[in-house]
N, CA, C and O atoms as CSV, one atom per row, in Angstrom:
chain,resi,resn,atom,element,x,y,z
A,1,UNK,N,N,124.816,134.646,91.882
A,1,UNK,CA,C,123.387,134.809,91.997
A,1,UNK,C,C,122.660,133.497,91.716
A,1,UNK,O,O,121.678,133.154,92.374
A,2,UNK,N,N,123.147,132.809,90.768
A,2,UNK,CA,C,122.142,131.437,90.505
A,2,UNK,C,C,122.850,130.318,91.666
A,2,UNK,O,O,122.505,129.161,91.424
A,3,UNK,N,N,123.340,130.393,92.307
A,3,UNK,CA,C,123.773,129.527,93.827
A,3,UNK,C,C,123.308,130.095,94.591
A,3,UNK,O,O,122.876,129.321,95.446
A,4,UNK,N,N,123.138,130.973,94.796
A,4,UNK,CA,C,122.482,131.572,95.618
A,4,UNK,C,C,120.160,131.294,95.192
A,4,UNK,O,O,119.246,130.822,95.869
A,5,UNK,N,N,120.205,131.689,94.294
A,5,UNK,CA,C,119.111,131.276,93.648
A,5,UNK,C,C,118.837,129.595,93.699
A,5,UNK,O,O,117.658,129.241,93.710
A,6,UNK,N,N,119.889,128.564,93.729
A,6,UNK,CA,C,119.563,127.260,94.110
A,6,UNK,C,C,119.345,126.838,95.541
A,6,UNK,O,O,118.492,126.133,96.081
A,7,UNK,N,N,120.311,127.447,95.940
A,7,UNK,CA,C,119.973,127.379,97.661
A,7,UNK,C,C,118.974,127.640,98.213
A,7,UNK,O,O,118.798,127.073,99.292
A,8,UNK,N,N,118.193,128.338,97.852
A,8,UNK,CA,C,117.136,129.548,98.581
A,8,UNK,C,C,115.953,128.062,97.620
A,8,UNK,O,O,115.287,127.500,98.489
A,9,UNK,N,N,115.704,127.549,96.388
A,9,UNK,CA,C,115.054,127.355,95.632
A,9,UNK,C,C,114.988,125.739,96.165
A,9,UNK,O,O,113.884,125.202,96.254
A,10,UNK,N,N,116.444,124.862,96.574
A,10,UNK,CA,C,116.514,123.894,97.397
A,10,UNK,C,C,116.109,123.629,99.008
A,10,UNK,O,O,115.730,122.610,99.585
A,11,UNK,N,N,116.344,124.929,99.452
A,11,UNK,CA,C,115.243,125.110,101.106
A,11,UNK,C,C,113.996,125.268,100.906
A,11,UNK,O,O,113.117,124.647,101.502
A,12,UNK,N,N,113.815,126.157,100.005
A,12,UNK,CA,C,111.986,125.880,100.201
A,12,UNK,C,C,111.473,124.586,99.101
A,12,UNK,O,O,110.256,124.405,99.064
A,13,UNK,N,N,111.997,124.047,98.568
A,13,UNK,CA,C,111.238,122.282,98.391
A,13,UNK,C,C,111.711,121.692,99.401
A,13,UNK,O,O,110.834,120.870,99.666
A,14,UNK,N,N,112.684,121.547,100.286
A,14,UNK,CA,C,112.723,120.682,101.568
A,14,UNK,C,C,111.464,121.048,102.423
A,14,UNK,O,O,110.486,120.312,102.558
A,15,UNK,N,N,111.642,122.421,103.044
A,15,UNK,CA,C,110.221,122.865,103.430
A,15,UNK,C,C,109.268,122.453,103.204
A,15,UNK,O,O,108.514,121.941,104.032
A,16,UNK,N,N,109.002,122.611,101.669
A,16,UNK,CA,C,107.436,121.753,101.671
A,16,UNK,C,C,107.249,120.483,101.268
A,16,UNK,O,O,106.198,120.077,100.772
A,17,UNK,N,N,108.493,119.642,101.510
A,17,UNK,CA,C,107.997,118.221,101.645
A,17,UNK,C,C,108.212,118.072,102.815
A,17,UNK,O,O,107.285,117.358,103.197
A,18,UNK,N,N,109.054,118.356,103.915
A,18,UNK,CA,C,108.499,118.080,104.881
A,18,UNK,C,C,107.347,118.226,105.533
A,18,UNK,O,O,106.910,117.343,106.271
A,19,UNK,N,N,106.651,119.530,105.293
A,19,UNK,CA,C,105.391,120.050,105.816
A,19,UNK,C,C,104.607,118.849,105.195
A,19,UNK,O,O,104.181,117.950,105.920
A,20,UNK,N,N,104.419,118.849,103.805
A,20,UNK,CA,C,103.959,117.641,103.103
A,20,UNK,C,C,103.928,116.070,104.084
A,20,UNK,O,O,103.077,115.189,104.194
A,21,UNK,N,N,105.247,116.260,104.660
A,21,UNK,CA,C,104.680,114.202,104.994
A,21,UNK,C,C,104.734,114.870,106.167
A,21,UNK,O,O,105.437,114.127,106.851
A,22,UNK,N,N,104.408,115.904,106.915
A,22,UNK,CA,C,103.735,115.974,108.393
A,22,UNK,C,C,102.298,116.093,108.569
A,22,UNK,O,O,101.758,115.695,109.601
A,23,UNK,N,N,101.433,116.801,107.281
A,23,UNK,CA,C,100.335,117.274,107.308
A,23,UNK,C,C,99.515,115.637,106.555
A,23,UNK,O,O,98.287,115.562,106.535
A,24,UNK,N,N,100.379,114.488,106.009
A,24,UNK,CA,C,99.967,113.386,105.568
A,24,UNK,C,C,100.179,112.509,106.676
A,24,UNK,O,O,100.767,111.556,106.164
A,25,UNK,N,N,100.047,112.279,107.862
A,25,UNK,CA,C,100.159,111.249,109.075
A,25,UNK,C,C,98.906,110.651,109.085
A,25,UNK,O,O,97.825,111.222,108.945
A,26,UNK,N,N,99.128,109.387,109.273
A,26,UNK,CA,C,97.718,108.498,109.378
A,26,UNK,C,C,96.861,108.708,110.583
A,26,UNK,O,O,97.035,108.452,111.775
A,27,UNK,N,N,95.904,109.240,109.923
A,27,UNK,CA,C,94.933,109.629,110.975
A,27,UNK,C,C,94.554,108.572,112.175
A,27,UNK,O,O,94.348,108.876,113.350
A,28,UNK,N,N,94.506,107.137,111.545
A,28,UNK,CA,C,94.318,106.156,112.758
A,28,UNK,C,C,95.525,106.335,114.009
A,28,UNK,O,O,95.363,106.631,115.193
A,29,UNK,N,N,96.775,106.033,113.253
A,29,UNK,CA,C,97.962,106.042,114.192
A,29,UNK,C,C,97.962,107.601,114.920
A,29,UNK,O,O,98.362,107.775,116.071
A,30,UNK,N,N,97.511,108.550,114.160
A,30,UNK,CA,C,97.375,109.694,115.129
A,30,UNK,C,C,96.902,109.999,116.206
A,30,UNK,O,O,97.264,110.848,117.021
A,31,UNK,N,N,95.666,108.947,116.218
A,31,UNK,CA,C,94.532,109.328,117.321
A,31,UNK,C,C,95.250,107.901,118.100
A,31,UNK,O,O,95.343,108.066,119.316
A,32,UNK,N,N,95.648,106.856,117.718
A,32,UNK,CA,C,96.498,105.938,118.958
A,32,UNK,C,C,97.121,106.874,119.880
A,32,UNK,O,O,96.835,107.089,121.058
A,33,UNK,N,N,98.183,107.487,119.018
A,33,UNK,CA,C,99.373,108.346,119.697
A,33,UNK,C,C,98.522,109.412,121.015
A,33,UNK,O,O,98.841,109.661,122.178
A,34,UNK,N,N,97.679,109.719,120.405
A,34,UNK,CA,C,97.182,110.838,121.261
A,34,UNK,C,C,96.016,110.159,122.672
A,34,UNK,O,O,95.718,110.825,123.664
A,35,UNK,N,N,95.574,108.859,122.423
A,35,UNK,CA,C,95.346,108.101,123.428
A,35,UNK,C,C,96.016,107.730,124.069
A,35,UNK,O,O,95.734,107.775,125.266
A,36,UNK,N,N,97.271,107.156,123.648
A,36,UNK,CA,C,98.699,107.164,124.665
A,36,UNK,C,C,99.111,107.938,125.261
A,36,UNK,O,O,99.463,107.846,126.437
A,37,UNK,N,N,99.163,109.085,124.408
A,37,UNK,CA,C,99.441,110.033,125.358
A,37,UNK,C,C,98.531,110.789,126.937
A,37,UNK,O,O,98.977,111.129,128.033
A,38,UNK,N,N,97.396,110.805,126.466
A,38,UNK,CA,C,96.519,111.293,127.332
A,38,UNK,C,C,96.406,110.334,128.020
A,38,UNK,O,O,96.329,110.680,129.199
A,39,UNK,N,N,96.351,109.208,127.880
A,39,UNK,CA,C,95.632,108.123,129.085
A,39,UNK,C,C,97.273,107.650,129.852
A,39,UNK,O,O,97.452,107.969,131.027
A,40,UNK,N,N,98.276,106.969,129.164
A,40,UNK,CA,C,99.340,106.514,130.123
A,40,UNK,C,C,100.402,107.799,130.257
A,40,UNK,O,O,101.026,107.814,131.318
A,41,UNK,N,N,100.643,108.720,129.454
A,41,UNK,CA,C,102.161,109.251,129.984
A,41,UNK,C,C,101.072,110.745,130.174
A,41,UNK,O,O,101.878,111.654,130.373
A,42,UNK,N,N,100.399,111.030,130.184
A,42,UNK,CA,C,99.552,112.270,131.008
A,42,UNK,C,C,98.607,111.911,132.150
A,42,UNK,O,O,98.296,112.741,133.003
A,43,UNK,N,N,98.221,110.835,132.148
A,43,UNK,CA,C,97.379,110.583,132.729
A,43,UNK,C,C,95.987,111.126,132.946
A,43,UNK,O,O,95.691,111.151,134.141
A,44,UNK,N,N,95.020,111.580,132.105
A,44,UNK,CA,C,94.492,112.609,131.714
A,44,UNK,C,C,93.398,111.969,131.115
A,44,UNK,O,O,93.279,111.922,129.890
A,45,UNK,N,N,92.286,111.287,132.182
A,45,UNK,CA,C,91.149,110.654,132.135
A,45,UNK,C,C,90.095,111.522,130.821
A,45,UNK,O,O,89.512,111.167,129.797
A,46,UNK,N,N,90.268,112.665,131.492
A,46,UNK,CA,C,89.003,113.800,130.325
A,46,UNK,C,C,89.196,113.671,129.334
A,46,UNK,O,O,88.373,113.555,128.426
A,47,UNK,N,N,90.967,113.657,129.245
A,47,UNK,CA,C,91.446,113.947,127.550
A,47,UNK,C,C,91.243,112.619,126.826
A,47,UNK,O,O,90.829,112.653,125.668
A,48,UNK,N,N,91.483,111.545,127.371
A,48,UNK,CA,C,91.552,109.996,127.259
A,48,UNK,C,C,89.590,109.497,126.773
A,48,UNK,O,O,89.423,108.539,126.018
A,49,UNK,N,N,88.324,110.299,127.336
A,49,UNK,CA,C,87.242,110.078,126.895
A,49,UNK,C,C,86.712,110.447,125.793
A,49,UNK,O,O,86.145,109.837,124.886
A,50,UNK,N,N,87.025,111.778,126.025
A,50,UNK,CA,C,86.701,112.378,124.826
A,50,UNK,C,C,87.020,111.877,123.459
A,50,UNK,O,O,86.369,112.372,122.540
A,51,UNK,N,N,88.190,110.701,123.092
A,51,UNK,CA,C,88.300,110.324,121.717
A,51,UNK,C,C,87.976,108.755,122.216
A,51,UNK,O,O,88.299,107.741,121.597
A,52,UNK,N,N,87.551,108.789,122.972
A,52,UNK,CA,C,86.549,106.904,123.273
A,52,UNK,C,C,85.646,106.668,123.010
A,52,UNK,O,O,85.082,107.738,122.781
A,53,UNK,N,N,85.117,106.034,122.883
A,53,UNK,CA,C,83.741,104.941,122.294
A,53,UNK,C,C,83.545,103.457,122.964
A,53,UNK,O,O,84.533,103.073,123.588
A,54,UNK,N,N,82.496,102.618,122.935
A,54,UNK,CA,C,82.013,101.624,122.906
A,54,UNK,C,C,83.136,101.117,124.706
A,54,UNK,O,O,83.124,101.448,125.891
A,55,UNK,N,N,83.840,100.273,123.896
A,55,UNK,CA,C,84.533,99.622,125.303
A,55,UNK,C,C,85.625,100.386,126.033
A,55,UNK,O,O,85.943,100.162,127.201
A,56,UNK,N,N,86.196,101.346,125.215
A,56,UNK,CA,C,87.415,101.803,126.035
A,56,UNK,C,C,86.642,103.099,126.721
A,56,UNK,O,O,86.989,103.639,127.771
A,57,UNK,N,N,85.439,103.501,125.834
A,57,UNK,CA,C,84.781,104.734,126.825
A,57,UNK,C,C,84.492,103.638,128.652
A,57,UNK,O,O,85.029,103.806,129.747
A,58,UNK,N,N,83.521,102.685,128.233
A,58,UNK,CA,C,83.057,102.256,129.451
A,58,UNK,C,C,84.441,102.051,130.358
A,58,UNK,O,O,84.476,102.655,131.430
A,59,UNK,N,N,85.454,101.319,130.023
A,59,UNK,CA,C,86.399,101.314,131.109
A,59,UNK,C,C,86.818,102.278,131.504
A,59,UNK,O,O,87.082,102.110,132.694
A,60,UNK,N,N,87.089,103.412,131.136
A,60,UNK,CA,C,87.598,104.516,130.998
A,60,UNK,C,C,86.435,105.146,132.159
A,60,UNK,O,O,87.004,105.946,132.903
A,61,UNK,N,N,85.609,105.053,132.343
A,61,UNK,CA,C,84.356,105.677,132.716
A,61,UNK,C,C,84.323,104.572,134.413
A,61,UNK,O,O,83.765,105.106,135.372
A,62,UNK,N,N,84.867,103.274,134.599
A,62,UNK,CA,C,85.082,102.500,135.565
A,62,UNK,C,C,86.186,102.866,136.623
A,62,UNK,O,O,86.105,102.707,137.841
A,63,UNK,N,N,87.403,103.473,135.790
A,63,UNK,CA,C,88.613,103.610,136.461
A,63,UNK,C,C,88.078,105.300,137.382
A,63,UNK,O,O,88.515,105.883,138.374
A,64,UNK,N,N,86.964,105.574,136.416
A,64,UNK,CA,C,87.411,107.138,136.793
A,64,UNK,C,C,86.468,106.896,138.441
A,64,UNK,O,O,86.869,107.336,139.519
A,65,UNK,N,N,85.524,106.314,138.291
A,65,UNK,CA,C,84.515,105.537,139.534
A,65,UNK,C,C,85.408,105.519,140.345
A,65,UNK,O,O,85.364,106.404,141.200
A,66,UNK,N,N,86.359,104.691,140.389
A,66,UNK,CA,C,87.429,103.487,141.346
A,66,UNK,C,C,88.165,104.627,141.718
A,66,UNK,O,O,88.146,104.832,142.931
A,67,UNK,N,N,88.729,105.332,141.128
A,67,UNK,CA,C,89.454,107.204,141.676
A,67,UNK,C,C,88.468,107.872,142.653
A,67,UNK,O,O,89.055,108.466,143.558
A,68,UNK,N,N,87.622,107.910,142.688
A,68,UNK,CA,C,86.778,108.904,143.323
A,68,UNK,C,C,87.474,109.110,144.800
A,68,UNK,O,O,88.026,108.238,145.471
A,69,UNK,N,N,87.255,110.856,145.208
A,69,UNK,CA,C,87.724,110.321,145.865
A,69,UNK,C,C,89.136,110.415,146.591
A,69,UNK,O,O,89.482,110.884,147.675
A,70,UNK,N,N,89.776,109.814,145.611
A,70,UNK,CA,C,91.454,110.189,145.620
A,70,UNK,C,C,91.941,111.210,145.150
A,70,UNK,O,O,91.616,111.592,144.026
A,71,UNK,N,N,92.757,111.819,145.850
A,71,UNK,CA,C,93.239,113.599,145.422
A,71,UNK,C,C,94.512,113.404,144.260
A,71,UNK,O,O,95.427,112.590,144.385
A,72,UNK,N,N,94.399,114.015,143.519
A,72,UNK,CA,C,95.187,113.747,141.924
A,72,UNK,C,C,96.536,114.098,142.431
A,72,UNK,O,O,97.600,113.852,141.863
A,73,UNK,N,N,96.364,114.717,143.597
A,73,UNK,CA,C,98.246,115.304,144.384
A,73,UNK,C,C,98.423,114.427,145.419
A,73,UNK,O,O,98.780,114.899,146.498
A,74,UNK,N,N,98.200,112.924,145.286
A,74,UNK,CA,C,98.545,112.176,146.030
A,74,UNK,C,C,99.940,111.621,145.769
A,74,UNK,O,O,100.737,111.356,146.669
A,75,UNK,N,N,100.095,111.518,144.903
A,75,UNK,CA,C,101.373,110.736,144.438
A,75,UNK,C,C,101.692,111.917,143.002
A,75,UNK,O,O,101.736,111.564,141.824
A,76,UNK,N,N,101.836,112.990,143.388
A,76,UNK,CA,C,102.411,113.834,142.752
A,76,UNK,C,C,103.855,114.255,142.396
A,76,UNK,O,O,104.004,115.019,141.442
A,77,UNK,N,N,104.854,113.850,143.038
A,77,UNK,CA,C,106.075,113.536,143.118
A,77,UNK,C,C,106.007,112.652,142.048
A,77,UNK,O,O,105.958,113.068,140.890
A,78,UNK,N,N,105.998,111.334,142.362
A,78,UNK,CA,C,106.151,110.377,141.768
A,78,UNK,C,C,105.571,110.481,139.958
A,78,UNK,O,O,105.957,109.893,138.948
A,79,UNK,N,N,104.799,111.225,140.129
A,79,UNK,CA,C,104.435,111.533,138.605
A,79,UNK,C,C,105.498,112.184,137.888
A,79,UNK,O,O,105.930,111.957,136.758
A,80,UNK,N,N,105.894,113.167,138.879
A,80,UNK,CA,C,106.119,114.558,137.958
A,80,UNK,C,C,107.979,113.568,137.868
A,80,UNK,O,O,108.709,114.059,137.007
A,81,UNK,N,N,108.566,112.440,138.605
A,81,UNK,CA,C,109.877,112.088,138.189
A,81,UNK,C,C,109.450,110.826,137.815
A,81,UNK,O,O,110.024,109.886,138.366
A,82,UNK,N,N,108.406,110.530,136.850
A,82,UNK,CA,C,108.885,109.248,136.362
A,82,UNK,C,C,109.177,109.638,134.525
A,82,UNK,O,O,109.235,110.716,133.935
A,83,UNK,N,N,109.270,108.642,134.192
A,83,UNK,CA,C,109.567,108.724,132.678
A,83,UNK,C,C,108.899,107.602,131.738
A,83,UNK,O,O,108.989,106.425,132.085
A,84,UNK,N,N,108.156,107.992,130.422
A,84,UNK,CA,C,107.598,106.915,130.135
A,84,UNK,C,C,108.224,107.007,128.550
A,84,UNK,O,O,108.577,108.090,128.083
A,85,UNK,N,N,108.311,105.795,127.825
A,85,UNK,CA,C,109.005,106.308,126.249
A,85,UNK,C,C,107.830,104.779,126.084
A,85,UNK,O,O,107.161,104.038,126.803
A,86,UNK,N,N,108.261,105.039,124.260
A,86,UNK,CA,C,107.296,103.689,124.042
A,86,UNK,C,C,107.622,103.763,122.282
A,86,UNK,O,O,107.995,104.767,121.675
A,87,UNK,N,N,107.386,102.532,121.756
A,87,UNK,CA,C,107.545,102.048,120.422
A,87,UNK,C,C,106.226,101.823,119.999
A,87,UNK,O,O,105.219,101.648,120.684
A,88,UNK,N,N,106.365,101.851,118.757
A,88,UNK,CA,C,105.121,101.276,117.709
A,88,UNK,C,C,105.658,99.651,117.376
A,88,UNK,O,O,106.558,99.541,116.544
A,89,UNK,N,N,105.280,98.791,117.820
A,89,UNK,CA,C,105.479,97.733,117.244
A,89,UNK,C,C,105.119,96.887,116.228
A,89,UNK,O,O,105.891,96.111,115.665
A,90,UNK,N,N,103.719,97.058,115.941
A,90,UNK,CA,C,102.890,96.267,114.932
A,90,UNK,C,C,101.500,97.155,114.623
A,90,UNK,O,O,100.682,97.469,115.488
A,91,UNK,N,N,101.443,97.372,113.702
A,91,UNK,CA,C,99.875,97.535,113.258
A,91,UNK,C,C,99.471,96.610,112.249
A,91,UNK,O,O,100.248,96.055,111.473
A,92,UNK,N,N,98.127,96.447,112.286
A,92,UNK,CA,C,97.143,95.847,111.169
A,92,UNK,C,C,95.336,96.563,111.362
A,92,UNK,O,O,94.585,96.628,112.336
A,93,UNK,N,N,95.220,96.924,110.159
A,93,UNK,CA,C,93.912,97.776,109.271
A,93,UNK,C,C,93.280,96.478,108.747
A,93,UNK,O,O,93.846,95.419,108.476
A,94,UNK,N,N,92.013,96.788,108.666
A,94,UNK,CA,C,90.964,96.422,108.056
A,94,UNK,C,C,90.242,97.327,107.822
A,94,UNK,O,O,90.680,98.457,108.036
A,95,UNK,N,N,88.815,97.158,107.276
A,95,UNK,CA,C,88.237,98.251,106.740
A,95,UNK,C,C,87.750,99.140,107.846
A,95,UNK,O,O,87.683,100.369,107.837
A,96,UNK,N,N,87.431,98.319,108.778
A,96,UNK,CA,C,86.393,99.008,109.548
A,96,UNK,C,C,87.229,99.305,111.430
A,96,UNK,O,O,86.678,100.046,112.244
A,97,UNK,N,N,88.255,98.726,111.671
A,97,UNK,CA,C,89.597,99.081,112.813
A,97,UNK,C,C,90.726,98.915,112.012
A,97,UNK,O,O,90.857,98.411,110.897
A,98,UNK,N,N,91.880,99.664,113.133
A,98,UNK,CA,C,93.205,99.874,113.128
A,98,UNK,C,C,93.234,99.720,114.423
A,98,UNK,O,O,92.566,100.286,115.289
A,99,UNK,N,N,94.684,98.296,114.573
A,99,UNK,CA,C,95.316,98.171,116.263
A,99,UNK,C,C,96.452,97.929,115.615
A,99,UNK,O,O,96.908,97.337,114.637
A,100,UNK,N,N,96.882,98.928,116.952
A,100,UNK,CA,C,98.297,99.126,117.294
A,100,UNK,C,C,98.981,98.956,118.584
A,100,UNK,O,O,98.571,99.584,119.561
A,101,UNK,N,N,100.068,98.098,118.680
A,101,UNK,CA,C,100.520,97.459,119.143
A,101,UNK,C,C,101.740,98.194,119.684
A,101,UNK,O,O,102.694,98.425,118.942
A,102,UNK,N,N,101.726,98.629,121.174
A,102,UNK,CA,C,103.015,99.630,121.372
A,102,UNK,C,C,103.699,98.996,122.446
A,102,UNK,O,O,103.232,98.206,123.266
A,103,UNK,N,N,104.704,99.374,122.362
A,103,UNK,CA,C,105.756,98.502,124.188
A,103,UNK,C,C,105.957,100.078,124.734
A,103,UNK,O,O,106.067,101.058,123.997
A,104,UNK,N,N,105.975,100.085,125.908
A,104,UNK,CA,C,106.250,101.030,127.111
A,104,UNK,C,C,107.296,100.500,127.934
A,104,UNK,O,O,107.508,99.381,128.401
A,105,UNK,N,N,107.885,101.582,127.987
A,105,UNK,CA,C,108.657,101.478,129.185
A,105,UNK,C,C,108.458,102.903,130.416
A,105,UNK,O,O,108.467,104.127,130.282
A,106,UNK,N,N,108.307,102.074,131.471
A,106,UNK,CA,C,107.828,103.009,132.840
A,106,UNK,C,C,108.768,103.196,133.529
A,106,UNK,O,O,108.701,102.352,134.423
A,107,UNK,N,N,110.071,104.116,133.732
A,107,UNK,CA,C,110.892,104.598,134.360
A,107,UNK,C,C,110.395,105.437,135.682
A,107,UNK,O,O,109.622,106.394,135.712
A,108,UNK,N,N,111.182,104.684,136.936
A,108,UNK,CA,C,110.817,105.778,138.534
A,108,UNK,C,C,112.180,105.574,138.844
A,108,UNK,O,O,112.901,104.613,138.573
A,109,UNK,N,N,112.389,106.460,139.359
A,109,UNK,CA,C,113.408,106.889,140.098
A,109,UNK,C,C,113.602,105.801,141.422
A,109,UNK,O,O,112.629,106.045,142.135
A,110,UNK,N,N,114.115,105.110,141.837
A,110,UNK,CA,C,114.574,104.226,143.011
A,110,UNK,C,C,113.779,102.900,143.106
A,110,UNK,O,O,113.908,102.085,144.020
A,111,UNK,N,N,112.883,102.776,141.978
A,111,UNK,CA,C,112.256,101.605,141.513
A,111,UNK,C,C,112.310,100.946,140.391
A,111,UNK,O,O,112.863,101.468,139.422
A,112,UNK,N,N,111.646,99.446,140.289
A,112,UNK,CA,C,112.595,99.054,138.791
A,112,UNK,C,C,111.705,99.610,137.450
A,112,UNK,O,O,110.771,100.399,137.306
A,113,UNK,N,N,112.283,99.003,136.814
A,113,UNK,CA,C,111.832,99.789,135.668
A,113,UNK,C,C,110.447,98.888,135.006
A,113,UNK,O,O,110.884,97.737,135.041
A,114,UNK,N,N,109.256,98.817,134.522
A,114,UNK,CA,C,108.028,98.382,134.208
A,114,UNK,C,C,108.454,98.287,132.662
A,114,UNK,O,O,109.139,99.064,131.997
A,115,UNK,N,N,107.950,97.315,132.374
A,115,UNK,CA,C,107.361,96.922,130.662
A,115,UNK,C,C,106.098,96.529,130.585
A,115,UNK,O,O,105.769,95.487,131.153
A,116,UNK,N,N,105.186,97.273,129.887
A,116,UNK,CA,C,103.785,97.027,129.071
A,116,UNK,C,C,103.744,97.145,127.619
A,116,UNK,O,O,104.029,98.030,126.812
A,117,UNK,N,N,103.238,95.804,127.552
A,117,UNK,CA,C,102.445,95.539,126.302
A,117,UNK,C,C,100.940,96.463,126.127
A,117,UNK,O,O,100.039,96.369,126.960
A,118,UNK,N,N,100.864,97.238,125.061
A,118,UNK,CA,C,99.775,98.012,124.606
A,118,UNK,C,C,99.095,97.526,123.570
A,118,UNK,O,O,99.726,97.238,122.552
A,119,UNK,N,N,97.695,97.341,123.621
A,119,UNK,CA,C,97.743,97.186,122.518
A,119,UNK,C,C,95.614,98.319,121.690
A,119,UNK,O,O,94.454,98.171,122.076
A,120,UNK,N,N,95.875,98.719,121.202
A,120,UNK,CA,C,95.153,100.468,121.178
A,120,UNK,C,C,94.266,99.627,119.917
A,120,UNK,O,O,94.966,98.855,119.262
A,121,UNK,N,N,92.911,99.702,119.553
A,121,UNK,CA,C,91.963,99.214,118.629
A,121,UNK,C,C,91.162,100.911,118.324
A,121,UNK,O,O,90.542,101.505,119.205
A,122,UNK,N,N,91.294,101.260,117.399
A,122,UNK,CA,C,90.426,102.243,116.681
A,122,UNK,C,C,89.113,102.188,115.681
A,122,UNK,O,O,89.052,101.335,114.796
A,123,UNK,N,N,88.292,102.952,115.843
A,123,UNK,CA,C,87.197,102.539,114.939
A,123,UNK,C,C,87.440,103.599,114.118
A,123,UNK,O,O,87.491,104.793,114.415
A,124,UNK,N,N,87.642,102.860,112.649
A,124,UNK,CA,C,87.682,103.781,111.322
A,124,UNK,C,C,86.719,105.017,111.109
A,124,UNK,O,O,86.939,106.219,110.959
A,125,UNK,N,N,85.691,104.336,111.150
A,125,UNK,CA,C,84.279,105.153,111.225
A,125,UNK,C,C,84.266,106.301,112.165
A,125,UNK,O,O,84.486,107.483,111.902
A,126,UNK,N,N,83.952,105.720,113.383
A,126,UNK,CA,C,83.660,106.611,114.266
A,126,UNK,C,C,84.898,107.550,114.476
A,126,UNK,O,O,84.769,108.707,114.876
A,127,UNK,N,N,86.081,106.987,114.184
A,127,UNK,CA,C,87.063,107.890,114.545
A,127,UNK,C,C,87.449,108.169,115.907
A,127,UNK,O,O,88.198,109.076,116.272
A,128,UNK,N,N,86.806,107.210,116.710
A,128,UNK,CA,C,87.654,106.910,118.096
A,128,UNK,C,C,88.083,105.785,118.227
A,128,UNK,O,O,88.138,104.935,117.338
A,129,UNK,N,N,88.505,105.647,119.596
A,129,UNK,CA,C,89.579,104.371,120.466
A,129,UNK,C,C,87.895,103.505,120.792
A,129,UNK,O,O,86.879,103.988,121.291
A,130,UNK,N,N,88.065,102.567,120.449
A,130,UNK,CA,C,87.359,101.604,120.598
A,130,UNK,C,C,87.400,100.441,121.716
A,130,UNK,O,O,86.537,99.965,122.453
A,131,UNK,N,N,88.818,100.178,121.519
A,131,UNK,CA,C,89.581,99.440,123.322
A,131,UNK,C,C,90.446,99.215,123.062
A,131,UNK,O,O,90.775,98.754,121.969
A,132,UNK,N,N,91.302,99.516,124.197
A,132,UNK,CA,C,93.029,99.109,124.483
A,132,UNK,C,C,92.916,97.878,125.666
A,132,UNK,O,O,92.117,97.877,126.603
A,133,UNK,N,N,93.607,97.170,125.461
A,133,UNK,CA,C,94.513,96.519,126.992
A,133,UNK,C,C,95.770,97.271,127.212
A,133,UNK,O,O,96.529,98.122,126.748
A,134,UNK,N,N,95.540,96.440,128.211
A,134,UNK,CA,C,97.664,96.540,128.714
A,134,UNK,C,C,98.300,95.524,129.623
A,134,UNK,O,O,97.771,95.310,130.714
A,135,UNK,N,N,99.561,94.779,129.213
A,135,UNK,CA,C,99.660,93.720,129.755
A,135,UNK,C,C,100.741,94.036,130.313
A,135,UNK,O,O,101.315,93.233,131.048
């Protein structure tokens, strides 16, 4: 009974430290991740504005112009078999941004393979994407 009583007593503190350092993720790097996600491996202009501000709203708001127009099932194939993965490479905080610095890799099927440099600027404050490049 008391092994049994440790076991049961050793799964639920794993449990809640993991829950623990999932529910503690840095809110800056969170909202990067989720700009990455929505803007390069979803492609997902709406989802990509909605956490923008200042410069990455306006570009964001340029590209969608330059689309007009074009039917989103144009190159629908090609979406649905490519593959995108990507690293965190560098961050640095100050009081008032967080940039983060990610590498991509753009996998297609019968084409070569793409590398971009990312690099994602957040405003502390406001709590959006402030501006990305991509090189």
């Amino acid at each position: 009974m008391t092994q049994q009583f440790n076991l049961k007593t050793y799964f639920s503190l794993l449990v809640i430290l993991l829950f623990g350092a999932a529910c503690t993720q840095d809110p800056d790097l969170k909202l990067a991740r989720n700009f990455l996600d929505a803007y390069f491996v979803m492609a997902d202009h709406d989802a990509a504005l909605k956490i923008s501000s200042g410069q990455a709203l306006e570009q964001l708001k340029k590209e969608q112009e330059l689309l007009k127009g074009v039917s989103p099932n144009s190159n629908a194939d090609a979406y649905r078999s490519r593959d995108i993965t990507f690293k965190l490479d560098r961050e640095t905080k100050n009081e008032s941004e967080a940039n983060f610095l990610y590498r991509l890799k753009i996998i297609v099927p019968d084409l070569e393979d793409q590398e971009k440099i990312v690099l994602i600027t957040v405003d502390r404050q406001a709590h959006k994407i402030k501006a990305f490049t991509s090189m």
